[in-house]
C-alpha positions as CSV (number, residue, x, y, z in Angstrom):
1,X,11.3,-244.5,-16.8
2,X,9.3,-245.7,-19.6
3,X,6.8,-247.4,-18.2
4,X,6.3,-244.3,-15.9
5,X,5.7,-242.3,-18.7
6,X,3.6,-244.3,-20.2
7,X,1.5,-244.7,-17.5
8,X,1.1,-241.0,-17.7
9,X,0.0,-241.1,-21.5
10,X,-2.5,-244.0,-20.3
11,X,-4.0,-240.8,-17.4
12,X,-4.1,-238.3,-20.7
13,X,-5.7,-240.9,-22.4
14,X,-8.6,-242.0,-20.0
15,X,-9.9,-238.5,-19.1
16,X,-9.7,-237.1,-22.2
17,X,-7.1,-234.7,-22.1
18,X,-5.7,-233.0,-25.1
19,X,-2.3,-232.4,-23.4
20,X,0.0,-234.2,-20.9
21,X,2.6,-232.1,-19.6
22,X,5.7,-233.5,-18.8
23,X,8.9,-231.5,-17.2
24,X,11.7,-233.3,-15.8
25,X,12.0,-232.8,-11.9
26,X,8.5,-231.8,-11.4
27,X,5.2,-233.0,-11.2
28,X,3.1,-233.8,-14.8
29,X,-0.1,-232.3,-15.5
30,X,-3.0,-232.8,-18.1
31,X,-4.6,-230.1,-20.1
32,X,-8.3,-230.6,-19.7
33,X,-10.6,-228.3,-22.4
34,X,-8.2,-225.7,-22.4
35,X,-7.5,-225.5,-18.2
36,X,-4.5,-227.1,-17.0
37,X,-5.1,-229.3,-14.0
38,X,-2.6,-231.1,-12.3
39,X,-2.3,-235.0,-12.2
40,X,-3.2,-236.1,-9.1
41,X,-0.7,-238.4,-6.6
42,X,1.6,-237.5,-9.5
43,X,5.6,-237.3,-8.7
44,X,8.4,-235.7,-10.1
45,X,10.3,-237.9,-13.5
46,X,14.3,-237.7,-12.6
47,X,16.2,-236.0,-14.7
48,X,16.9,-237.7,-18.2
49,X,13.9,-239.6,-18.0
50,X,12.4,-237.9,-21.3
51,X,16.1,-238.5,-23.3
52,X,15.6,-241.8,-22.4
53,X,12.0,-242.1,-23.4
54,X,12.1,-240.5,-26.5
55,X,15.5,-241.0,-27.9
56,X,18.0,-238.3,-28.4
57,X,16.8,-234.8,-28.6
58,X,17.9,-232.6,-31.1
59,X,18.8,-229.1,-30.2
60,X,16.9,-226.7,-27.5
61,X,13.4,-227.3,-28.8
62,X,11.7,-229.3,-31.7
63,X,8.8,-231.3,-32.5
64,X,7.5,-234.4,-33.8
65,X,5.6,-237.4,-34.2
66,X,6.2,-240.4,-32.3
67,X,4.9,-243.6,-31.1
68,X,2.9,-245.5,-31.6
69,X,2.5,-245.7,-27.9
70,X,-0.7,-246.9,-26.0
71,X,-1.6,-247.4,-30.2
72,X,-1.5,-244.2,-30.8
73,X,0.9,-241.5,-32.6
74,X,1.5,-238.5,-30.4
75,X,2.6,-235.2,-31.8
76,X,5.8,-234.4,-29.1
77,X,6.8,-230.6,-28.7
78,X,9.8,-230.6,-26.3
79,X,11.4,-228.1,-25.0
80,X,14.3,-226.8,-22.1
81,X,13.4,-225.2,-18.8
82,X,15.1,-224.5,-15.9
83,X,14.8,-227.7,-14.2
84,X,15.7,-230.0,-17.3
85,X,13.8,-231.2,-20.2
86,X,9.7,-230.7,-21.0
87,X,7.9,-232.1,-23.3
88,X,4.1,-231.9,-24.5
89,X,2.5,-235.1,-25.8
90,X,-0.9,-234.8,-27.9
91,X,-2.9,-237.5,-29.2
92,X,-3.4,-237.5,-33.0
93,X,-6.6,-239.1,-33.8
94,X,-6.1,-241.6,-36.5
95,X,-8.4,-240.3,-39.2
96,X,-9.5,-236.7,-39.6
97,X,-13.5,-236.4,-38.5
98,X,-16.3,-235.2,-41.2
99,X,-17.0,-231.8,-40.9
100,X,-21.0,-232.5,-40.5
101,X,-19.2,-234.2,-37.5
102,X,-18.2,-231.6,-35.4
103,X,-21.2,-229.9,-34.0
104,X,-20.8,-227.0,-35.1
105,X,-24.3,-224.4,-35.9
106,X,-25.7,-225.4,-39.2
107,X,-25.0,-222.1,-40.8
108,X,-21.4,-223.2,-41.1
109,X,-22.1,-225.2,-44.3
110,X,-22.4,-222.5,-45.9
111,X,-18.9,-222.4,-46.2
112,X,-19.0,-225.6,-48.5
113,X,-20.1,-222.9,-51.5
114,X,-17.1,-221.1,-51.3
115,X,-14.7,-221.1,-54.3
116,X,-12.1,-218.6,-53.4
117,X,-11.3,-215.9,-51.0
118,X,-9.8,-216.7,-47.4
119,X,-11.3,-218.8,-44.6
120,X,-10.1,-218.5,-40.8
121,X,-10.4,-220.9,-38.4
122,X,-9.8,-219.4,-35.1
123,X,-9.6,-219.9,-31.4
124,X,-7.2,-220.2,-28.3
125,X,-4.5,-222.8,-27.7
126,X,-5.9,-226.4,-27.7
127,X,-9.6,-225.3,-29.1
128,X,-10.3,-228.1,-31.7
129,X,-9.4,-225.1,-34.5
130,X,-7.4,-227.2,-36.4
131,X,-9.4,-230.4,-36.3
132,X,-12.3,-228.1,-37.9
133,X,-9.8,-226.8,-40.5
134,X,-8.8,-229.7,-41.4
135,X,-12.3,-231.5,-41.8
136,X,-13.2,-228.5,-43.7
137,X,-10.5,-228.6,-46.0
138,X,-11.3,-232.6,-46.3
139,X,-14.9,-232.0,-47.2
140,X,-14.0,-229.3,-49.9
141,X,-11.5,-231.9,-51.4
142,X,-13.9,-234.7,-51.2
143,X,-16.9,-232.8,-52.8
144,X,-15.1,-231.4,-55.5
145,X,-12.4,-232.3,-57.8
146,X,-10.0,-229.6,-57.0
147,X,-5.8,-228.6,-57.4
148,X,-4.8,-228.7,-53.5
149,X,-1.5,-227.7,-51.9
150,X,-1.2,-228.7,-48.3
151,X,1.3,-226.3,-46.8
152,X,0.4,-227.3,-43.4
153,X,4.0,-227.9,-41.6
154,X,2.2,-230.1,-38.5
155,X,0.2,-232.6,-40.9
156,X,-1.6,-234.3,-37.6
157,X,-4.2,-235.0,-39.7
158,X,-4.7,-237.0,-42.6
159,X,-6.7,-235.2,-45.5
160,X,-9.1,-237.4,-47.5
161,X,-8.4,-235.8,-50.7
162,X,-11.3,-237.6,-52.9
163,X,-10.7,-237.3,-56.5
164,X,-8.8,-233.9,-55.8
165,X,-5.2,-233.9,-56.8
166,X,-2.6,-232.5,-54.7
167,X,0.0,-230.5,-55.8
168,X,3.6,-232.5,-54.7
169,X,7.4,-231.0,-54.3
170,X,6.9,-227.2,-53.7
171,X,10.0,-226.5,-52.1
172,X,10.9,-223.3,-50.5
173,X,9.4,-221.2,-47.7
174,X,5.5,-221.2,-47.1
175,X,5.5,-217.9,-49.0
176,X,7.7,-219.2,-51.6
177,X,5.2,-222.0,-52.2
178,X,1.8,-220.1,-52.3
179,X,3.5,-218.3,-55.7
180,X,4.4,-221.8,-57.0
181,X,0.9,-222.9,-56.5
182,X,-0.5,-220.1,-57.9
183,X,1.2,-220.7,-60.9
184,X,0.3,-224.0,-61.2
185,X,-3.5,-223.2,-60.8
186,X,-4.1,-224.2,-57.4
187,X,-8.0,-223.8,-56.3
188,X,-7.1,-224.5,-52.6
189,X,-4.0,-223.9,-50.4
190,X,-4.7,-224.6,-46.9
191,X,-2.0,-223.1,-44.6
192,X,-1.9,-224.1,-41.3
193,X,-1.2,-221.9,-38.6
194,X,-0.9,-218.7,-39.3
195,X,3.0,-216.5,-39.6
196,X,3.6,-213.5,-40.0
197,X,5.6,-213.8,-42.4
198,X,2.8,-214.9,-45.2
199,X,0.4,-212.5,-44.7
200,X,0.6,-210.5,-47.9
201,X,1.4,-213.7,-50.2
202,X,-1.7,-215.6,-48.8
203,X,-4.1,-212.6,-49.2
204,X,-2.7,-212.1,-52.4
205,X,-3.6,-215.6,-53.4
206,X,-7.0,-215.0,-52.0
207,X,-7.2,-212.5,-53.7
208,X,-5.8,-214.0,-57.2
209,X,-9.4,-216.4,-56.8
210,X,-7.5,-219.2,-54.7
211,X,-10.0,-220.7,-51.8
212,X,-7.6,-219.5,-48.7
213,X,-8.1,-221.4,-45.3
214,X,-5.4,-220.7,-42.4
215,X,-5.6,-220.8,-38.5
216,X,-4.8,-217.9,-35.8
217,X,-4.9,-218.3,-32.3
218,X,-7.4,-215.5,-31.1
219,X,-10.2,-215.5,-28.8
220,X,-12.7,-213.9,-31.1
221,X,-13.2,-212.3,-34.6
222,X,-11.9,-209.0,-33.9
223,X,-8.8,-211.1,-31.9
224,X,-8.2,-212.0,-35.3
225,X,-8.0,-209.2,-37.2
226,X,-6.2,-207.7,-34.4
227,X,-3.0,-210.2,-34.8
228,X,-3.2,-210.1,-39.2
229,X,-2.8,-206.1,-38.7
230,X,-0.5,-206.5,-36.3
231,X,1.4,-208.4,-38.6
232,X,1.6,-205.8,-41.4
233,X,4.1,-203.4,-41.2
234,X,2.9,-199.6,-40.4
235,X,3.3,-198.7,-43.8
236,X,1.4,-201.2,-45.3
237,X,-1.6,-201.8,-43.2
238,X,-4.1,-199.6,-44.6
239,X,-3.1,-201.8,-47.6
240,X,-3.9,-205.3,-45.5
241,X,-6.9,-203.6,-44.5
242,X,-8.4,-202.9,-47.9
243,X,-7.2,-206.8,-49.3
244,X,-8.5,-208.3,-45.6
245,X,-11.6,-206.4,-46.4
246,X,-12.2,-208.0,-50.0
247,X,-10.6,-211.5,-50.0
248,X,-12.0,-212.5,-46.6
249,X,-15.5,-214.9,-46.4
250,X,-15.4,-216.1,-42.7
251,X,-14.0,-216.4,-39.1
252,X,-14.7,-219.4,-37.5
253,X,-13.5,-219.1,-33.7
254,X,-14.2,-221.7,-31.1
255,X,-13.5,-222.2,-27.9
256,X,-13.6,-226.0,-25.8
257,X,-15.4,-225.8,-22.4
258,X,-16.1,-229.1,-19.7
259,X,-19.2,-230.4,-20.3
260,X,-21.5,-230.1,-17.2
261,X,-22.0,-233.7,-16.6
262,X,-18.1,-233.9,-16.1
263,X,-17.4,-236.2,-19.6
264,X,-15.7,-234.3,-22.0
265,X,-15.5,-230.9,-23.5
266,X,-18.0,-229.0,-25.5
267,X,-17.8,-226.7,-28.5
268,X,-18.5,-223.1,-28.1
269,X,-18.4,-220.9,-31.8
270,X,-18.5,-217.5,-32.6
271,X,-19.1,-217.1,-36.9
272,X,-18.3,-213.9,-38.9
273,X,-19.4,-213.9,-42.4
274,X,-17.9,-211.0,-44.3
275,X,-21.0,-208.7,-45.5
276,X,-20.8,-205.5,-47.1
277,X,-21.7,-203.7,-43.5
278,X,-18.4,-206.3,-41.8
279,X,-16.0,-205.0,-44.8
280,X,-16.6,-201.2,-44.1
281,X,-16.1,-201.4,-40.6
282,X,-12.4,-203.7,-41.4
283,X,-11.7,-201.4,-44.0
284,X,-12.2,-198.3,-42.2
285,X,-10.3,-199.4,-38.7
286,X,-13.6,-199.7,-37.1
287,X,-13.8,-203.5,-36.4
288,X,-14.0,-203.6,-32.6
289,X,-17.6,-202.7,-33.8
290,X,-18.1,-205.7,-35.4
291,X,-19.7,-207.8,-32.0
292,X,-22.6,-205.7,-32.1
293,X,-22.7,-206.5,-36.2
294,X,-22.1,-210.1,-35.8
295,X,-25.0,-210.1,-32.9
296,X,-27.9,-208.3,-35.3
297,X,-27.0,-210.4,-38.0
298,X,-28.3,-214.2,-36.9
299,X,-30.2,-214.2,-40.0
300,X,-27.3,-214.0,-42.3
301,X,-25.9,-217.0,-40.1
302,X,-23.4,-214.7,-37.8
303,X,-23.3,-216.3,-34.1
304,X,-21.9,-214.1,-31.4
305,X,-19.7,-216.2,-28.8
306,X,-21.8,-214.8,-26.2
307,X,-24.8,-216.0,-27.9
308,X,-23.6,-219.8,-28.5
309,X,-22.4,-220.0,-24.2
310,X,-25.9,-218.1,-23.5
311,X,-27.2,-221.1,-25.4
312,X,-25.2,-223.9,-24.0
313,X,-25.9,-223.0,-20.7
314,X,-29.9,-222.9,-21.3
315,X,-29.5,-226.2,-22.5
316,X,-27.4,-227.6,-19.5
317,X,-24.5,-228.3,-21.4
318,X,-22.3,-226.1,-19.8
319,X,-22.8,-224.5,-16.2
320,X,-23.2,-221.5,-15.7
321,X,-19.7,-220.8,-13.7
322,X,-17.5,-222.4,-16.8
323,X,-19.1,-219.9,-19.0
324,X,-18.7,-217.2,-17.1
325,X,-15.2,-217.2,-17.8
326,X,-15.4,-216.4,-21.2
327,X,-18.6,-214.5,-21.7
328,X,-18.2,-210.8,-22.0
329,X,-21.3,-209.4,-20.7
330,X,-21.8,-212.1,-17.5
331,X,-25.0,-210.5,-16.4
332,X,-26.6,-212.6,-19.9
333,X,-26.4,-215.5,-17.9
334,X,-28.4,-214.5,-15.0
């Protein structure tokens, strides 16, 4: 069964895919700029095939790096279902990419000044969020000679750290950590993806004058402030409101769509800067205003998702049917 999955991992490979989908007793699948597709002529891996590819599998769900296979490491997620075993294999790209790299607007460097106060990178399953974040984090690193804790549990990346030093042997949970780095003068803690569970420590360290980046999965800025409130309990989130109001500096959200000539994926961003006009409207409760905010202020480098897909279908880099699943006023792309 090896060389049958392998095969597969070869398919993910040559079109692109950030995903293959593999589940024991039926057929595989890719996942193709966020869309699942199915693998075409593809047939169903007996049972055990994924034990025997991958070794012994601990418990009902884990994950990990293995390989290298096709030369490549793949980060594995597996998992039960009701037919047998699943997995999910991701390629890990081998170096993490510059941050000038990624194509996103050029108003996004101006998160290079930052010194403190919490970054979000944002965007649904499989969006190239944490690629960004991690670039991002890279680039602060490597201009700047800074204290660092990586408290990211998935490390797919590797972080060129420049002549930054990185704080080793925190121990504990996430929260735990963000106090011991705190206390040992850290300037930049990047978290990973966002738990609930760190909320108030990591706004608290934004708020002590640490540089905070983290990732939620959202589909837009107020998606994101939607899941940190939701995270705060009752009594406490007029309190995450006020901190969210003065320790954030940006949301980052982007979304991957199929480029029109078929070859790959393009970027799509929405970019929320936090003004004075944004933190009245998060303190206050009244942030599912903050589209219209985010579209009058352009000039203050604010980019309204709508806005960036209006844009790539102008340009032809994106038909007009992919973006229409995303936009939220379709008639802009008439």
């Amino acid at each position: 069964m090896a060389s049958e999955i392998e095969s597969l991992l070869e398919y993910a490979q040559n079109v692109g895919a950030s995903d293959l989908i593999v589940t024991e007793g039926a057929p595989s699948a890719v996942r193709l700029a966020g869309r699942v597709c199915a693998i075409p002529d593809s047939s169903a891996l007996p049972f055990g095939s994924l034990a025997e590819f991958l070794g012994s599998l601990d418990g009902e769900s884990g994950t990990f790096v293995g390989g290298p296979w096709l030369n490549a490491k793949w980060r594995v997620k597996y998992f039960r279902e009701a037919l047998g075993n699943a997995a999910i294999f991701r390629p890990l790209m081998a170096e993490c990419p510059d941050f000038a790299s990624l194509g996103a607007p050029a108003s996004l460097d101006n998160l290079l000044g930052l010194s403190s106060g919490l970054v979000i990178f944002s965007g649904p399953v499989c969006s190239g969020k944490t690629v960004s974040a991690t670039s991002y984090v890279s680039a602060m690193c490597s201009s700047s000679i800074l204290r660092f804790c990586n408290l990211d549990s998935g490390r797919e990346l590797p972080i060129k750290t420049g002549e930054s030093l990185m704080l080793q042997n925190t121990v504990g949970s996430t929260s735990e950590k963000l106090e011991q780095g705190l206390r040992s003068g850290t300037d930049l803690f990047w978290v990973g993806d966002f738990e609930e569970a760190t909320l108030l420590p990591l706004l608290r360290a934004a708020e002590a004058g640490a540089l905070v980046v983290v990732n939620v999965t959202a589909g837009n800025a107020v998606g994101v402030i939607d899941t940190l409130l939701s995270a705060a309990p009752p009594e406490k989130r007029d309190l995450v409101r006020t901190m969210l109001a003065s320790v954030l500096k940006a949301i980052v959200v982007q979304r991957l769509l199929p480029s029109a000539e078929g070859n790959g994926s393009v970027p799509a961003w929405e970019i929320l800067y936090n003004t004075q006009n944004v933190a009245s409207h998060i303190r206050s409760g009244d942030h599912f205003k903050l589209p219209s905010v985010i579209a009058a202020s352009s000039s203050e480098g604010m980019l309204l998702m709508d806005d960036s897909l209006v844009q790539l279908v102008r340009t032809g880099y994106v038909t007009t049917e992919e973006a229409s699943r995303y936009v939220s006023n379709p008639a802009r792309l008439a």
